[in-house]
N, C-alpha and C positions, 0 to 999 in steps of 0.2 A: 284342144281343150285342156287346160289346166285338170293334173291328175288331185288336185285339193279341191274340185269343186263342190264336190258332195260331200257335204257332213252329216247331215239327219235323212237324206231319202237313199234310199239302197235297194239294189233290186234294178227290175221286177226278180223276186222269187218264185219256184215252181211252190205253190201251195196246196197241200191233199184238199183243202177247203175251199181255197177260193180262186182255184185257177193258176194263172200268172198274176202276183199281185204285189205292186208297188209299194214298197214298206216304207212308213217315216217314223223315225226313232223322236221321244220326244223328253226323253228324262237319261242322264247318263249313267252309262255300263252298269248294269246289274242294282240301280236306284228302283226298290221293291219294296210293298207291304208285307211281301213275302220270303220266306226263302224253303222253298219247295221242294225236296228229297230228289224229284224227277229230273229237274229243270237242266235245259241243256247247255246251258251257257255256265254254270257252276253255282258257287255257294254267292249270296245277295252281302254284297259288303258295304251296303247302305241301307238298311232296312228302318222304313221311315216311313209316318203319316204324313207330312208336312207338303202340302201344296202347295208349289212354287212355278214362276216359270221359270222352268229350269232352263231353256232354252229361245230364244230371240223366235216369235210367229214369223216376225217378217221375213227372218232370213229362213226359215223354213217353207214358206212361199214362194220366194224370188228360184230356189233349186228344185221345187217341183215345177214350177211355169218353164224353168230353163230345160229339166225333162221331155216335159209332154211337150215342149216346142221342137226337140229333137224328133215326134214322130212316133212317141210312146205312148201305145194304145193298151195296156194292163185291164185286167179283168177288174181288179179293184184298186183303188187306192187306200192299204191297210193303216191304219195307225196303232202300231204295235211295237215292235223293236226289241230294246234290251232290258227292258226296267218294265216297271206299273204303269202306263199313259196314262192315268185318270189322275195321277200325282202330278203332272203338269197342270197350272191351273188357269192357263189359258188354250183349252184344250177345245172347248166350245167355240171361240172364237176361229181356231183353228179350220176348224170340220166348216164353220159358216163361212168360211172366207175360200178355201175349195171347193165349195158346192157354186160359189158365183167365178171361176174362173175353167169349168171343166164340168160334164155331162156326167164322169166314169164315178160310181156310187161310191159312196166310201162307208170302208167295215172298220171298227174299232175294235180288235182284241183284246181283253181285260181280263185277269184274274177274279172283276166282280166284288174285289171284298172292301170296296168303299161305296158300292150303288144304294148306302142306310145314307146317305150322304145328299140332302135334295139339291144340294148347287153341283153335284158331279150329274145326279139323272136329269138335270135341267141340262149342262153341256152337252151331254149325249145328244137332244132330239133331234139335232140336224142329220144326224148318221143316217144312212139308210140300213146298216147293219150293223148288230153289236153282240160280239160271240161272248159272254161271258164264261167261265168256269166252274163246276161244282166237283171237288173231287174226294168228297166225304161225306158219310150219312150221318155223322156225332161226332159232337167237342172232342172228344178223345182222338182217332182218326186224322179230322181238322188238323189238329196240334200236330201228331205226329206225321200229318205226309206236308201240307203246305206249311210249318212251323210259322207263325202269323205273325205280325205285331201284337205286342200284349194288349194293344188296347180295340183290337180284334176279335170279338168271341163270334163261335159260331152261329150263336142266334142270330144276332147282328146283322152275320153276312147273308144269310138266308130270306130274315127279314126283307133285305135291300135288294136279294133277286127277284123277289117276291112282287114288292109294291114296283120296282124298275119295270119290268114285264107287263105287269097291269098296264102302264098308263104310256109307257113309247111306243110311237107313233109306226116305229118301221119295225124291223125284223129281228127276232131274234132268235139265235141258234146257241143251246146250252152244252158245253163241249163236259163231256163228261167222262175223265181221264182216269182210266182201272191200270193198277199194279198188278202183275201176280203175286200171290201168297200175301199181300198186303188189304187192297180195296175191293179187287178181282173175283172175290168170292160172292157165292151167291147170296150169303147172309147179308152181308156188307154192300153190294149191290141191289137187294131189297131194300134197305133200308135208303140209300141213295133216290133211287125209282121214287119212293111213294114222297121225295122233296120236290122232284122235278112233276108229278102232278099238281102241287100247290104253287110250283112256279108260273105250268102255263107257257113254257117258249112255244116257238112253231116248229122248232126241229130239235131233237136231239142228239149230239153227235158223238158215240161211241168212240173212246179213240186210248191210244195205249202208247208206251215209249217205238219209239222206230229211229232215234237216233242215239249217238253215246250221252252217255250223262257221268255225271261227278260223282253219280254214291252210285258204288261198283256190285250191290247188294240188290237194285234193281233190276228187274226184267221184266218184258212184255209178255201180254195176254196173247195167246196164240188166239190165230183167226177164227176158228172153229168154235173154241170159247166166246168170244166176242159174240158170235152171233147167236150164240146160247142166250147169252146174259143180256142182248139185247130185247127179246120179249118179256122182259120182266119192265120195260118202258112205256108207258103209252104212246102214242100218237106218233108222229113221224120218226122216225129213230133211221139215224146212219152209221153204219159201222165205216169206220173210216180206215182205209188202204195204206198199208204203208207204198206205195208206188206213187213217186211224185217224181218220173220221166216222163211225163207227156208232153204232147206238144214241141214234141223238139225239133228245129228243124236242122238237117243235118247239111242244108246246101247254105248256111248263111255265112254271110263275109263280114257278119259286123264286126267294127275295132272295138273293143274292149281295154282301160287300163287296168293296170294293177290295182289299184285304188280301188276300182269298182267289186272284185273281187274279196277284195280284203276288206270293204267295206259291207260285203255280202255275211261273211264268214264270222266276222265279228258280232251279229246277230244269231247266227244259227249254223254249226255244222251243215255240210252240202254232200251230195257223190257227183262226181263225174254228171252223168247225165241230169243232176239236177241246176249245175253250175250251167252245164250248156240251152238247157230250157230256159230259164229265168233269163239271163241275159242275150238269148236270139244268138247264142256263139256255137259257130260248128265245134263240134267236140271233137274232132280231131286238135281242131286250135286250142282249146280248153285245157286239151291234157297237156298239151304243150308251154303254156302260161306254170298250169299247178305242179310242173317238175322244176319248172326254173323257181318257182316260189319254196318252193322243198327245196333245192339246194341254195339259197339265199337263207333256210331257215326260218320263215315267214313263215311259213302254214305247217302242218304233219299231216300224215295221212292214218287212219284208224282205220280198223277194223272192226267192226258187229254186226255178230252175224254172219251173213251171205254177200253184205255192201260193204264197199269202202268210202269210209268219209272223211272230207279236207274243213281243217278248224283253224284257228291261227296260234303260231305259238304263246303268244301270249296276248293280253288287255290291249291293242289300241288305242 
């Protein structure tokens, strides 16, 4: 196999949310409504409304079938990636044209701040799952942790969680991301809580930084916290783990390229044992790919915290 065959599917990754879950990138490197203080990919060096497709369906298709024909059974098939995926704007057609070549559900990721938008919550309905974001209780907040497009205000975005939830058909899980000393507080988390009952998802999902990110000023909510702050949620609420080793199996002989790696990494920092779950690669072979990728200078290895994570050195 040609190490250029994938361009927009990567993965499967180990997911704290969704399992093992096959990721298709649909807008290029860091193309966002947003540029989010957290975010782990860095600062958004396209920050844009503008729906386009930014990328070929077809040939987004032709490399998922060339996938799941290899024998790849993923928990979900995610449409997430590097950027905003609801700024691609054939994104609907997308999700409809996977759902007739494959059983395995498909979750859309979204940042959530165009669902004021009725041709983006009409493309959603084929999803079976759609995690949107909320990680502010007021414009102020808003501004300062997801820094928005200006033609973004918070009401907007809220609005559009709002009416999106009402009326889709499938699932939705509101990932509701706390800073310490930032969002993290109780005040600040109250006020968060009492959006997400006018929202109405089916889960709520508690969740905090666990990887490195660009603003060196950020840190996570300890677990103990978390699960304080989550009874101020209604209804289903999940605090979410930072352990995303599961599933690994340690007897497998799958060949892995380079590519496929560096195609991983370029979405999201990984550790070791998360590199080895997502791609089915014994991690003994894993560690042995991401040294030689370290001394080629392709990746680096970090440190935070108690884990070590492999990113790439630079934009691919």
């Amino acid at each position: 196999m040609s190490t250029g065959v994938y361009k927009y599917i990567y993965g499967p990754v180990p997911s704290r949310r969704l399992g093992r879950s096959l990721g298709i990138d649909l807008v290029p490197f860091k193309t966002c409504t947003y540029d989010c203080i957290y975010c782990q990919l860095g600062r958004t060096t396209n920050k844009t409304m503008a729906r386009l497709p930014y990328v070929p369906v077809k040939d987004i298709l032709n490399e998922l079938e060339i996938k799941l024909a290899m024998g790849e059974f993923p928990d979900y098939i995610s449409v997430a990636g590097s950027g905003e995926p609801t700024l691609h704007s054939g994104i609907g057609d997308l999700i409809e044209q996977i759902k007739k070549i494959t059983n395995i559900p498909v979750a859309v990721i979204t940042n959530g701040s165009l669902l004021y938008l009725p041709e983006v919550r009409k493309a959603l309905e084929p999803a079976d799952l759609v995690i949107p974001s909320l990680d502010a209780g007021d414009e102020n907040l808003f501004g300062y942790v997801n820094r928005p497009h200006p033609d973004i205000s918070f009401e907007k975005m809220i609005n559009g969680l709002i009416e999106f939830t009402r009326n889709f058909p499938g699932k939705v899980w509101l990932e509701v991301f706390v800073l310490s000393g930032i969002t993290g507080m109780n005040a600040e988390v109250q006020k968060i809580a009492a959006y997400t009952k006018e929202i109405g998802a089916d889960k709520i999902q508690l969740n905090t930084v666990c990887r490195p990110v660009e603003e060196d000023y950020i840190s996570a909510v300890n677990k103990r916290q978390m699960e304080k702050l989550a009874l101020f949620f209604p209804g289903d609420v999940e605090v979410i783990s930072g352990d995303e080793s599961h599933n690994i199996n340690i007897t497998s002989t799958t060949e892995v390229t380079d590519s496929e790696i560096i195609n991983l990494l370029t979405r999201r920092p990984c550790t070791l044992t998360g590199i080895s779950s997502g791609l089915n690669l014994h991690v003994h072979e894993t560690a042995k790919i991401l040294m030689r990728l370290i001394d080629e200078k392709r990746i680096v290895a970090i440190r935070s915290k108690s884990e070590v994570f492999y990113k790439i050195c630079d934009k691919h």
